[in-house]
C-alpha positions as a Markdown table, in Angstrom:
| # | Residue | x | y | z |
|---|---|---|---|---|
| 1 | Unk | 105.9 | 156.6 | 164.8 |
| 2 | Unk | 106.9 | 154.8 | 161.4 |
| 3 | Unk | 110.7 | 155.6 | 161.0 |
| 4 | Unk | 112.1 | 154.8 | 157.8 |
| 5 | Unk | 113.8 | 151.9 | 159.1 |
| 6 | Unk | 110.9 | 150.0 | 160.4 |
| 7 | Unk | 109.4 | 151.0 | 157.4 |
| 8 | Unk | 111.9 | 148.8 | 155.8 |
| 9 | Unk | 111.9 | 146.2 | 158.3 |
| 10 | Unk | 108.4 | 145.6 | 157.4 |
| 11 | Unk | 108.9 | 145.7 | 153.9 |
| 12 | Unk | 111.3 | 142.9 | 154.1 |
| 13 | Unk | 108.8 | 141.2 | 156.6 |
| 14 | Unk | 105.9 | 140.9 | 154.4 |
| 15 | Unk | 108.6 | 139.7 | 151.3 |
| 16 | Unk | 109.8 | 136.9 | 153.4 |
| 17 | Unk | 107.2 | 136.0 | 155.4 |
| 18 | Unk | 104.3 | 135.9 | 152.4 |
| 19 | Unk | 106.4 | 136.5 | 149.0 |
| 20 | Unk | 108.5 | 133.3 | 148.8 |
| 21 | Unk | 105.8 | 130.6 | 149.6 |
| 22 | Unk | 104.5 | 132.0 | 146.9 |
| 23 | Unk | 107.3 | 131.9 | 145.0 |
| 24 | Unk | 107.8 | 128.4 | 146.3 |
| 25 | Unk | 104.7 | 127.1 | 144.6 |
| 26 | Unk | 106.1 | 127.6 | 141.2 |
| 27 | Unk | 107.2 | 125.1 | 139.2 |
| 28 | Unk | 110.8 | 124.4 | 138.6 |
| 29 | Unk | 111.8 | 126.3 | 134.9 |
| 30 | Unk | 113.1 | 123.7 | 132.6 |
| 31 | Unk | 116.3 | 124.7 | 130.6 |
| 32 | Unk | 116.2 | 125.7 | 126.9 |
| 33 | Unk | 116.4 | 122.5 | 124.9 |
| 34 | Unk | 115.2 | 120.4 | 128.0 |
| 35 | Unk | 112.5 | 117.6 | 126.8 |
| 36 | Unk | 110.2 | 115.9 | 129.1 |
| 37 | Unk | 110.2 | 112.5 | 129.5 |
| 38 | Unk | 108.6 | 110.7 | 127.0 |
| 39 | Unk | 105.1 | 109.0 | 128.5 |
| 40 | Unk | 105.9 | 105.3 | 129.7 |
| 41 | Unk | 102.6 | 104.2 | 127.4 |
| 42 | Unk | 104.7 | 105.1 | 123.9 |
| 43 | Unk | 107.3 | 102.6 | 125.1 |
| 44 | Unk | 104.8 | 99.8 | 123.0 |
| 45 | Unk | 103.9 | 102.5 | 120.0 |
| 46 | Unk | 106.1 | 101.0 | 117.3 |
| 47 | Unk | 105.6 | 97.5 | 118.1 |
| 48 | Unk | 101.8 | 98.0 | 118.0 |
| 49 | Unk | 101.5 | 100.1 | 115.1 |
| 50 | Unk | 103.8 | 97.3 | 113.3 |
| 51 | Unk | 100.5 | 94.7 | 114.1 |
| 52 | Unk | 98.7 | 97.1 | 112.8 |
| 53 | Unk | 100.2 | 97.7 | 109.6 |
| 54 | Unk | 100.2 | 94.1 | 109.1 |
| 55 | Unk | 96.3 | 94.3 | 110.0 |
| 56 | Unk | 96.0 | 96.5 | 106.9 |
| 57 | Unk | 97.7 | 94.6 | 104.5 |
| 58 | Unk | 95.5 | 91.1 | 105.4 |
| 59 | Unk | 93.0 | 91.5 | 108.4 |
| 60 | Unk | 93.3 | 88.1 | 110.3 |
| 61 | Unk | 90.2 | 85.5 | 110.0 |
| 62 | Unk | 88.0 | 86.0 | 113.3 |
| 63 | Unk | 87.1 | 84.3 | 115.6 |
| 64 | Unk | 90.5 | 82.7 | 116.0 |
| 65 | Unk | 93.1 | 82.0 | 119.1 |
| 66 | Unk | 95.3 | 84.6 | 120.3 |
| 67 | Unk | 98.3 | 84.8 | 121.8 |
| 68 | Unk | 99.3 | 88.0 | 123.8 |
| 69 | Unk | 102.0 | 89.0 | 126.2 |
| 70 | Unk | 105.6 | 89.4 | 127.3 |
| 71 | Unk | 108.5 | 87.6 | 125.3 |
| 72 | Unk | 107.5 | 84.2 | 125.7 |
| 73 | Unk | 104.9 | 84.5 | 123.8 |
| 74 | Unk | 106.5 | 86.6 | 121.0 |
| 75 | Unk | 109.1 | 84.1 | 120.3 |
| 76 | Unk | 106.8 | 81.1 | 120.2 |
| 77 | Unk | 106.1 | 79.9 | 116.7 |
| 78 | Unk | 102.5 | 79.3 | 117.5 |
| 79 | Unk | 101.5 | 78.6 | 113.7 |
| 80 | Unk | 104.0 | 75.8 | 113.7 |
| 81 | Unk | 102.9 | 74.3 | 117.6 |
| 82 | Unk | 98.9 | 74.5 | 116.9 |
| 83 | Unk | 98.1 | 74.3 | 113.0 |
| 84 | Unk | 94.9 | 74.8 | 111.6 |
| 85 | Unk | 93.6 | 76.2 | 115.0 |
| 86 | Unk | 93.7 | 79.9 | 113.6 |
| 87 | Unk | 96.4 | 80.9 | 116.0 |
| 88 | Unk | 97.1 | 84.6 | 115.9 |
| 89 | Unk | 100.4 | 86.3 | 118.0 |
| 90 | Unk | 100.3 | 89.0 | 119.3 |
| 91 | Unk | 103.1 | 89.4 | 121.9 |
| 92 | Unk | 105.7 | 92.3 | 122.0 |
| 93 | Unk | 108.7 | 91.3 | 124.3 |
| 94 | Unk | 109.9 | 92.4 | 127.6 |
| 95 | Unk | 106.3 | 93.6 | 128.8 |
| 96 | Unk | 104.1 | 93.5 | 131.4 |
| 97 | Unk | 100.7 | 92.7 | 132.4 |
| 98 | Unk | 99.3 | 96.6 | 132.3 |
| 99 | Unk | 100.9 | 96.8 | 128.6 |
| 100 | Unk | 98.6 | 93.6 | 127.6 |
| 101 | Unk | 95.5 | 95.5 | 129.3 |
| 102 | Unk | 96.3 | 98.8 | 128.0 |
| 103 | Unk | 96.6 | 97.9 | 124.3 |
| 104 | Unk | 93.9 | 94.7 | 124.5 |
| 105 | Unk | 91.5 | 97.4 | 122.1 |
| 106 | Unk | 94.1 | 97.3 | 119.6 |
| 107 | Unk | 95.5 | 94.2 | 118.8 |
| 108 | Unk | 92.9 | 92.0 | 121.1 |
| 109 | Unk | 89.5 | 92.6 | 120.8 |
| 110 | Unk | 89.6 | 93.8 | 117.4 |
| 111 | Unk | 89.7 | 90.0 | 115.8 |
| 112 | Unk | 87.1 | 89.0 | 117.6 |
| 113 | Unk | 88.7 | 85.6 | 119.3 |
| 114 | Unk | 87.1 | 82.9 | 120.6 |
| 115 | Unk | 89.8 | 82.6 | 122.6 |
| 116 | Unk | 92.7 | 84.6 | 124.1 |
| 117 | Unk | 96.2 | 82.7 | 125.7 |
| 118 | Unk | 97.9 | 85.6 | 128.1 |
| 119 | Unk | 101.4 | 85.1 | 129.0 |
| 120 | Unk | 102.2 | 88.3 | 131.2 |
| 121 | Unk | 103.6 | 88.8 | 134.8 |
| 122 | Unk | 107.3 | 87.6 | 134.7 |
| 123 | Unk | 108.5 | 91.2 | 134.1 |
| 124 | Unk | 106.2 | 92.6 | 136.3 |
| 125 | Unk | 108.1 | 90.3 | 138.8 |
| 126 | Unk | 111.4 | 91.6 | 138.1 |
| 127 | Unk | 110.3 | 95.4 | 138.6 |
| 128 | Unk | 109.2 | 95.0 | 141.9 |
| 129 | Unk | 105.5 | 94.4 | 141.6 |
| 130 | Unk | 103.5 | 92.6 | 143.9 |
| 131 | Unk | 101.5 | 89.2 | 143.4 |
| 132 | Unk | 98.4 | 91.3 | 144.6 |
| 133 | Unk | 99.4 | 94.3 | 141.7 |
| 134 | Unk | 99.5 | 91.9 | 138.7 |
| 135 | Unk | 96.1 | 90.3 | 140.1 |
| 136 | Unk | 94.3 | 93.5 | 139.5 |
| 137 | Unk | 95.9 | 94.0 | 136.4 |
| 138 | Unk | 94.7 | 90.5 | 135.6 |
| 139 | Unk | 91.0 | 91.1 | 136.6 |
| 140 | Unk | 91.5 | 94.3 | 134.3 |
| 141 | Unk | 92.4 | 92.4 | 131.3 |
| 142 | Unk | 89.7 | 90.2 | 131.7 |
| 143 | Unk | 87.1 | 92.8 | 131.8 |
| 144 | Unk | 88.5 | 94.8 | 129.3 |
| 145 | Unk | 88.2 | 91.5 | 127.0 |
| 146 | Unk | 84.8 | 90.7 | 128.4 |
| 147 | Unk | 83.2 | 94.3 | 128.1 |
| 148 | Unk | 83.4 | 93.7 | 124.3 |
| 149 | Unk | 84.0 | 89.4 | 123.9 |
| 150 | Unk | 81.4 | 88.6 | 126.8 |
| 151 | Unk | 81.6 | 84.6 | 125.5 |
| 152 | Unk | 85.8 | 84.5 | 125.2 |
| 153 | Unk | 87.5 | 82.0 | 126.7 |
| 154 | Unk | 90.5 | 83.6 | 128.1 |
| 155 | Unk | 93.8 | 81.4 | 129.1 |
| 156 | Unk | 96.5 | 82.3 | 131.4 |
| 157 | Unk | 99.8 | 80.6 | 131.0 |
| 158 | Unk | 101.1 | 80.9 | 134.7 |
| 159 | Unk | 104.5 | 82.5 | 135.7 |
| 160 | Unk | 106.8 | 80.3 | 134.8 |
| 161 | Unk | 110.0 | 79.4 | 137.1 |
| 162 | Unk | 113.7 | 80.6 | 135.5 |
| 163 | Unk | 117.0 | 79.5 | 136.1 |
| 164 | Unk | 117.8 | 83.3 | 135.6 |
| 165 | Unk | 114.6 | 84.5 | 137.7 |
| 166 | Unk | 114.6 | 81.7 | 140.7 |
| 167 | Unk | 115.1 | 84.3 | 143.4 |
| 168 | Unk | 111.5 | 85.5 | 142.9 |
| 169 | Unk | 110.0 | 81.9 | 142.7 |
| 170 | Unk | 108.0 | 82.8 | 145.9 |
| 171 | Unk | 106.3 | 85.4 | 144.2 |
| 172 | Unk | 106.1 | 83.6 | 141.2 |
| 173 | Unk | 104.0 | 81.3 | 143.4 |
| 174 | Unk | 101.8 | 83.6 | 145.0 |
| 175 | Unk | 101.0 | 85.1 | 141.7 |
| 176 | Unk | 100.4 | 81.8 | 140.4 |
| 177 | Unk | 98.1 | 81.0 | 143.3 |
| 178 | Unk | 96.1 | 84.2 | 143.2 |
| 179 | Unk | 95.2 | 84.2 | 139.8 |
| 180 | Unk | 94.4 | 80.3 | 140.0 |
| 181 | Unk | 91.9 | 80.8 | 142.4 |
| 182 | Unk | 90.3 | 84.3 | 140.6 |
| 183 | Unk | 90.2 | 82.0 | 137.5 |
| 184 | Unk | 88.6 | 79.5 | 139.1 |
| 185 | Unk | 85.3 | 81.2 | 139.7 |
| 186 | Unk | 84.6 | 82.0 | 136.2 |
| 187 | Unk | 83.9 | 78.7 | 133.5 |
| 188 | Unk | 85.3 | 81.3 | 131.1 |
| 189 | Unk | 88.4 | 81.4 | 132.4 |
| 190 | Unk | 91.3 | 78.5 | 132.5 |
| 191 | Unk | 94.6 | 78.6 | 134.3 |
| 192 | Unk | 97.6 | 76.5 | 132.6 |
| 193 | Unk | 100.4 | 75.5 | 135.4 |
| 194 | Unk | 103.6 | 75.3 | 133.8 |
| 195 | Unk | 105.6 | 75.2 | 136.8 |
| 196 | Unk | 105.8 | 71.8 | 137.7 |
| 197 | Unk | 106.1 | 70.1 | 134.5 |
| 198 | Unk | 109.4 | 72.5 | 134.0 |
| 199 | Unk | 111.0 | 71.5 | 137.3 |
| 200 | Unk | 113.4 | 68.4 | 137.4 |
| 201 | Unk | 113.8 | 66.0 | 140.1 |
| 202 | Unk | 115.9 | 68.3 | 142.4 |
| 203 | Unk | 112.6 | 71.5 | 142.2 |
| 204 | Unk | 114.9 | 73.5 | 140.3 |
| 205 | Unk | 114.3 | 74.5 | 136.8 |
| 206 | Unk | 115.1 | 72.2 | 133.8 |
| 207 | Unk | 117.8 | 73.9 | 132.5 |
| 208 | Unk | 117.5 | 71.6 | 129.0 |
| 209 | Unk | 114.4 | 73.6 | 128.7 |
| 210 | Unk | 116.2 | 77.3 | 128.5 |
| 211 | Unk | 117.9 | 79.4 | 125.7 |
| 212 | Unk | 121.7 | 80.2 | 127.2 |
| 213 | Unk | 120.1 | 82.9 | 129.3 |
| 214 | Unk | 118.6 | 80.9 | 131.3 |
| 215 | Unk | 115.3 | 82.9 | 130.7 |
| 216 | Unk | 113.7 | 82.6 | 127.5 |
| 217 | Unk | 112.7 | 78.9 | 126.0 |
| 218 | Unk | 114.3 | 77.0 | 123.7 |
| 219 | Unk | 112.6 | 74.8 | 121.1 |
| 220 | Unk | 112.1 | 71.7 | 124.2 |
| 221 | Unk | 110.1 | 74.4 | 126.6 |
| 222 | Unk | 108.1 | 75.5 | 123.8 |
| 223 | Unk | 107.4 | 71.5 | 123.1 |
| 224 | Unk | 106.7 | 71.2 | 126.6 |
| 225 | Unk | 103.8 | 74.0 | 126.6 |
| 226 | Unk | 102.6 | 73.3 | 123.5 |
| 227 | Unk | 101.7 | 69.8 | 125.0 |
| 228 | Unk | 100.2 | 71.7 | 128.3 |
| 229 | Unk | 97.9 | 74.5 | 126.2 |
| 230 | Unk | 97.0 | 72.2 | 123.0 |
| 231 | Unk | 94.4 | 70.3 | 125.1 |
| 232 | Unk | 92.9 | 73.2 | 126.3 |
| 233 | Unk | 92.4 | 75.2 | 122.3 |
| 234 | Unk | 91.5 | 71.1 | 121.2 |
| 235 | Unk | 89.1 | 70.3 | 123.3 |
| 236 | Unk | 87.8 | 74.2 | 124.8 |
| 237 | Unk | 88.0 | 72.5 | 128.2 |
């Protein structure tokens, strides 16, 4: 017979045993005021949006050179290295290969280059991404590029070794190798060592080449690509 007490006993039975999951499954509330986390694609927003505005104001010629990536191509005065070539840049610092990818359809493919230099994959390095990750974002790039640019010659500066960043040389290597050899297979696509040109006689970066932080170059390291790239945009070899 159902006393009232085992009445309650179930009661209590079928609220913990089946009410809490349940309960469980919700998601955590947030407080009042709490805002999420703004999406990591908005990070480049202002920067791109700044191209663009300049876009409005005097479309570039097309059919030109540009430059794209991290900060070593946004604070190389590629007017000044390569005139008359129609050199555009396009680089917004401290990214990474995905960002290049991601935003290619807005300050890329737009112009309508005959050819595109990509400096990317030294950040990607220093957060913790693989050699195999920044391949595949690589191979993204290029087909993202080549989906609307099937004839662009595409240009990838490799990782170059640091002074600040010599710990990850190894991967710097393996990178370097990977997307040598992926390059390799197309005639549209060239791959520009920099690494030993900008090692001295002991295989340790040329520090003469380096602002003070031992990361970005100074006005030598950008004289030293220029003279590694220019034959390539010269001669499209």
């Amino acid at each position: 017979m159902l006393t009232a007490r085992n009445f309650a006993l179930w009661l209590l039975l079928v609220f913990f045993g089946m009410g809490l999951p349940a309960l469980a499954a919700e998601p955590p509330a947030k407080s009042p005021g709490t805002k999420a986390a703004a999406p990591t694609a908005d990070r480049w927003e202002t920067a791109i949006r700044a191209f663009e505005a300049e876009d409005q104001k005097a479309f570039p010629p097309k059919g030109g050179i540009v430059f794209v990536g991290s900060s070593s191509i946004r604070l190389w005065d590629v007017e000044k290295s390569f005139p008359g070539l129609g050199v555009l840049n396009r680089g917004f610092g401290g990214s990474q290969l995905a960002d290049a990818v991601q935003y290619a359809d807005r300050i890329v493919t737009p112009y309508q280059p005959r050819t595109v230099v990509l400096y990317a994959g030294d950040n990607d390095l220093a957060a913790g991404k693989s050699p195999q990750q920044i391949l595949e974002d690589y191979r993204q790039f290029v087909a993202k590029v080549h989906t609307k640019l099937p004839d662009a010659r595409i240009i990838y500066l490799g990782i170059k070794p640091s002074l600040k960043r010599w710990k990850l040389i190894d991967k710097v290597r393996a990178t370097n190798a990977l997307i040598r050899d992926d390059a390799a297979r197309d005639p549209r696509l060239v791959f520009v060592d920099v690494e030993k040109p900008m090692l001295g006689p002991d295989g340790r970066p040329r520090a003469e080449l380096f602002l003070p932080d031992g990361l970005h170059l100074n006005a030598k390291g950008y004289e030293l690509w220029t003279a590694l790239l220019r034959p390539h945009l010269e001669n499209g070899s």
